[in-house]
N, CA and C of each residue as an Amber inpcrd file, in Angstrom:
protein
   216
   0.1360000   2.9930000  10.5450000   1.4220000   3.0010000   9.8810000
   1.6260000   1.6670000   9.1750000   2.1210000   1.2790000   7.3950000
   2.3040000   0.2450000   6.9810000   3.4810000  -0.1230000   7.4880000
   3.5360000  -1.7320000   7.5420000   4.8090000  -1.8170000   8.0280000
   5.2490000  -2.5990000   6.9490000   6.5510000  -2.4310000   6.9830000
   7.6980000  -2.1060000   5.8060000   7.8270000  -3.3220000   5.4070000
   7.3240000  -4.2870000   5.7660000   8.1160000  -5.7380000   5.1660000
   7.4040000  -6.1940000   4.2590000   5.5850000  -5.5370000   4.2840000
   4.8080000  -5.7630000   3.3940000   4.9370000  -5.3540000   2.1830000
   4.6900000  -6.2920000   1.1620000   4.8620000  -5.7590000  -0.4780000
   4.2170000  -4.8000000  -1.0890000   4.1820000  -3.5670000  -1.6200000
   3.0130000  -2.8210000  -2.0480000   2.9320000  -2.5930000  -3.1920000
   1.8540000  -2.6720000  -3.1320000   0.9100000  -2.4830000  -4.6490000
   0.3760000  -1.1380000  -5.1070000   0.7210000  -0.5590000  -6.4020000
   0.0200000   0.4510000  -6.9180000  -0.8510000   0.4240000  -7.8090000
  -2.3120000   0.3590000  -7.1920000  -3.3990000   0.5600000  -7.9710000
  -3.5520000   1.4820000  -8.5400000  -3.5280000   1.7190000  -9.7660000
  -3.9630000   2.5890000 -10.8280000  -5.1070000   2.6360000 -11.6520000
  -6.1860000   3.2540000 -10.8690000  -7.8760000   3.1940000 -11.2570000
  -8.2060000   4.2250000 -11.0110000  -8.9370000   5.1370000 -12.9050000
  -9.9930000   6.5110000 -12.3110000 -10.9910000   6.5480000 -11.8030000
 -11.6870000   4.8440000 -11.8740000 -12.9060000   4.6470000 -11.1510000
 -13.1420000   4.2150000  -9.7420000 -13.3050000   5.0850000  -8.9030000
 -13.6580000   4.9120000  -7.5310000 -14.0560000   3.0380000  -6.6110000
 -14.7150000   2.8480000  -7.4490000 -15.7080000   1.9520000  -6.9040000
 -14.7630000   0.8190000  -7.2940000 -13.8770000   1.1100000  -8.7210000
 -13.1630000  -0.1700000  -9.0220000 -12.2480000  -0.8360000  -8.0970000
 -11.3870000   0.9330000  -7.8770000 -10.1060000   1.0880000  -7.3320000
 -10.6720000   0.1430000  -5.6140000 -11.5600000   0.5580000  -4.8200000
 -12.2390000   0.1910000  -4.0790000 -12.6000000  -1.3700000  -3.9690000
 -12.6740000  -2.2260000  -5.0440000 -13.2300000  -3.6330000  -5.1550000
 -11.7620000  -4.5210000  -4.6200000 -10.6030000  -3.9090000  -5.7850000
  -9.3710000  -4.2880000  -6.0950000  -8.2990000  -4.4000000  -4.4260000
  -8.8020000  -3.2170000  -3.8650000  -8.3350000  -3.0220000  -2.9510000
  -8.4270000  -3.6330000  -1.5000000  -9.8830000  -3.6770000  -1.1680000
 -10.3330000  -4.8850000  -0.5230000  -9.9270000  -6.1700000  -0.8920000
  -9.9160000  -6.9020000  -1.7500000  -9.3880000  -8.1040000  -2.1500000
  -8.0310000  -8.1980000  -1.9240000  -7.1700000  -7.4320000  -2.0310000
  -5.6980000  -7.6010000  -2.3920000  -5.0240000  -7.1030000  -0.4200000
  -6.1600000  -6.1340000   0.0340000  -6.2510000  -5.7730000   1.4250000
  -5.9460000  -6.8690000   2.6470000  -6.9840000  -7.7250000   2.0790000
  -6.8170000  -9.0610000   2.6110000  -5.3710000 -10.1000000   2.8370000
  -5.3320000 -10.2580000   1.4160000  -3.6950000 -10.3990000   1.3270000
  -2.6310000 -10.4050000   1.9620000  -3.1430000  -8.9340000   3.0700000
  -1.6100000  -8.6640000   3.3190000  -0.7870000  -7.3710000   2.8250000
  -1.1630000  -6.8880000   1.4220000  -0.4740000  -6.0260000   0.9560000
  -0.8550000  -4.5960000   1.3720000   0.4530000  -3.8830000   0.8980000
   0.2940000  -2.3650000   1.5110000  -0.1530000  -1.8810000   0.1810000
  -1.5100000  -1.2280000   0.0080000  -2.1040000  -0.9210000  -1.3750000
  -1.5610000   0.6480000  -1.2990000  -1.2490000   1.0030000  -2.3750000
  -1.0910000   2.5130000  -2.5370000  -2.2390000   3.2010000  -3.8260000
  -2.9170000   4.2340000  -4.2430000  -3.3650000   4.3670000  -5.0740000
  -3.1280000   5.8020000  -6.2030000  -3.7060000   5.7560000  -7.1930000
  -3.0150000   6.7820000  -8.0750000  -4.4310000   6.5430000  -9.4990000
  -5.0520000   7.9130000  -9.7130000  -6.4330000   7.7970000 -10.5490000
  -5.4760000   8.9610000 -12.0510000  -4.4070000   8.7900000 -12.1170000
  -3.9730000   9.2130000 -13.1200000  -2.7430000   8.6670000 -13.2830000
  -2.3420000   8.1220000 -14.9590000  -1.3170000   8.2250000 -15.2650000
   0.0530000   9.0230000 -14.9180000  -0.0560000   9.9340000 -14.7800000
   0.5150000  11.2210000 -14.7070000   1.5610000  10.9410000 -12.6700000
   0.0970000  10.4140000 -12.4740000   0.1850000  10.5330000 -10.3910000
   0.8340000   8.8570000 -10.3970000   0.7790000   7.8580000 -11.1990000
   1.5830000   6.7670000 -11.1150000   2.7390000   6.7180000 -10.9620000
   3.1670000   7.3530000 -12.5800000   4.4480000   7.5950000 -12.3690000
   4.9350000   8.6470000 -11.5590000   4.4100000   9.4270000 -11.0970000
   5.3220000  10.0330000  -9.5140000   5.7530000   8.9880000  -8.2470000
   4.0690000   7.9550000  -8.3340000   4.3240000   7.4660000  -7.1830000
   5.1440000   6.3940000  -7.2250000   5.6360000   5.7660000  -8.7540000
   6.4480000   4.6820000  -8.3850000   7.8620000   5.3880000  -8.3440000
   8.5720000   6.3170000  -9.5900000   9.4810000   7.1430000  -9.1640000
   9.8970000   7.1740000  -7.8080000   8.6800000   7.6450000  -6.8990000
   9.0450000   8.1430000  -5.4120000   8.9600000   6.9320000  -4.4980000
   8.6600000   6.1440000  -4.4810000   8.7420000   4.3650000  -4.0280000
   8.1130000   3.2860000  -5.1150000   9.2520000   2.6380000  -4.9970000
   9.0990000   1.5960000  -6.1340000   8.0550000   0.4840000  -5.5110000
   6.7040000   0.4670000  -6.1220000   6.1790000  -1.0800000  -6.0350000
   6.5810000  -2.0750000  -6.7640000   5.9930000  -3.3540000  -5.8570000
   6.5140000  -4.6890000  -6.0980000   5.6120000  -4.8900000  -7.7730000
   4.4150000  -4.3810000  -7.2020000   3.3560000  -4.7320000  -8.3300000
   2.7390000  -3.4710000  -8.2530000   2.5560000  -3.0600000 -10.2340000
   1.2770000  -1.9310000 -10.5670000  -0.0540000  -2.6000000 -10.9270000
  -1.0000000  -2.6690000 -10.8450000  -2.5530000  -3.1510000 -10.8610000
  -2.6570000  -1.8470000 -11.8020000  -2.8990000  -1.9240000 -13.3390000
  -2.8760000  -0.6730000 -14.0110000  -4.8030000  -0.2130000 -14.8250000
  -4.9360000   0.5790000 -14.9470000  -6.2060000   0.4570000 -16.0320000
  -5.7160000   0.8490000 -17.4940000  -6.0120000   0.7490000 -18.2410000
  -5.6390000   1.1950000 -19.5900000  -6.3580000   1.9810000 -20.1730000
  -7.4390000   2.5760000 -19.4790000  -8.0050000   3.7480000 -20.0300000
  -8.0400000   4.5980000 -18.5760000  -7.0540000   5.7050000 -18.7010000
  -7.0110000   6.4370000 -17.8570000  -7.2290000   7.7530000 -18.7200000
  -7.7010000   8.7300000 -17.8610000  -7.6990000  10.3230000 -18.4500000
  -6.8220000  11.5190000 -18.9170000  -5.7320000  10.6870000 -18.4680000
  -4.5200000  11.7170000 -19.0970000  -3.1040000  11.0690000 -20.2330000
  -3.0440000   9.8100000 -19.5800000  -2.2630000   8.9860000 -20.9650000
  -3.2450000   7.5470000 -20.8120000  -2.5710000   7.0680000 -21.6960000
  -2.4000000   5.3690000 -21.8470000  -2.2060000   4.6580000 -20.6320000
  -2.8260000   3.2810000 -20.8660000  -1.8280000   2.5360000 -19.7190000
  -1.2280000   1.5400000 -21.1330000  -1.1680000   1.8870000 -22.5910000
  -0.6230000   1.0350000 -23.1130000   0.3610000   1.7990000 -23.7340000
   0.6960000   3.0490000 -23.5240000   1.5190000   4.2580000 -23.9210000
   3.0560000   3.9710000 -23.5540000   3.9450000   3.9690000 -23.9880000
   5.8380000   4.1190000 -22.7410000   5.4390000   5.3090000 -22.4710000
   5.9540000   5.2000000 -20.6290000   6.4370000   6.1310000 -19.9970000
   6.7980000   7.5540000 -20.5200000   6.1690000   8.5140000 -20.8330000
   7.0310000  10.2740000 -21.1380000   8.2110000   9.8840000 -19.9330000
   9.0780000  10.9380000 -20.7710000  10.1030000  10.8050000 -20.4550000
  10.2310000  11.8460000 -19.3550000  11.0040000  11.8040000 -18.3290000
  10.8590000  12.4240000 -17.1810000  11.4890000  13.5110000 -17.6340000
């Protein structure tokens, strides 16, 4: 169970191995990592809990990461 006082982070990577590098490193830290391999699954997951910090890629498979937000 994360515990709540920790800051979390939403990694946003379609590549496995990346999402994986980023995560370990930032793991360390301290932080509660959350992850999301689509645009689309980001914005649900910050919508549905707000992170402190997004870790984004800009080439994802369904939008931009340099795109605004569609509108909900």
């Amino acid at each position: 169970m994360a515990d709540a006082a920790l800051p979390k982070i939403l990694i946003v990577e379609d590549t496995p191995s990346m999402a994986e590098l980023y995560a370990a490193f930032l793991d360390r830290s301290g932080y509660e990592i959350r992850f999301a391999e689509t645009g689309r699954a980001a914005l649900a997951a910050i919508r549905a809990d707000l992170p402190a910090v997004v870790l984004l890629d800009i080439h994802l498979p369904d939008i931009s990461g340099l795109d605004p937000a569609p509108a909900s």
